[in-house]
N, C-alpha and C positions, 0 to 999 in steps of 0.2 A: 322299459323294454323287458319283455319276457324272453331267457334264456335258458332251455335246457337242453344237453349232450348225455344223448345217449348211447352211453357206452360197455365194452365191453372190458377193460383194461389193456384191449390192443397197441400193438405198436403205435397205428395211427391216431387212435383216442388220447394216446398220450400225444402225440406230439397237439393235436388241437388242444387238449387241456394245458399245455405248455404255450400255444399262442394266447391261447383267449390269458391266463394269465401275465404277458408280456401285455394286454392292450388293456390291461386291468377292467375285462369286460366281465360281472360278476353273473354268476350261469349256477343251475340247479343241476348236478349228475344223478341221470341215473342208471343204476346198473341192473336190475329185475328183468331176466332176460326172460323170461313166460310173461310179464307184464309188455314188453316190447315186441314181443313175437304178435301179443293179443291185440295189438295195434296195429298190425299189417308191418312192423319195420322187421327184416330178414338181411339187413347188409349195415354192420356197424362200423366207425362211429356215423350217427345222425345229429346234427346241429338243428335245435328247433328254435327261431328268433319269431318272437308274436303269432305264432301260430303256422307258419313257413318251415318246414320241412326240408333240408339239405343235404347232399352228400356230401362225403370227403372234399372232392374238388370243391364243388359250388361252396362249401363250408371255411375251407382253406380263403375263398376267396374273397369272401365277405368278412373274413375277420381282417384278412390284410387290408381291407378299402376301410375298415373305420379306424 
């Protein structure tokens, strides 16, 4: 499983880096915010699992289900 969070050092990015750490789910950060922008992503944090794209919610909620 390919994981990366891209983030901003937000409130919210921490609290997802602090789940995905409790589900011991090992994930790549990254923070290159012109890199992220050049992506089309404009609302952080984004959780990316196998190529799937997530917001906070849906993000929050995928880490609780595994």
């Amino acid at each position: 499983m390919n994981v990366i969070l891209y983030s901003t050092g937000c409130p919210r990015c921490e609290v997802l880096k602090s789940k995905l750490a409790s589900k011991n789910i090992e994930y790549k950060e990254v923070t290159d915010e012109e890199y992220m922008l050049s992506i089309g992503l404009d609302e952080m944090p984004v959780l990316e699992v196998d190529g799937n794209r997530m917001n906070f919610g849906e993000a929050n909620k995928w880490i609780n289900e595994q």
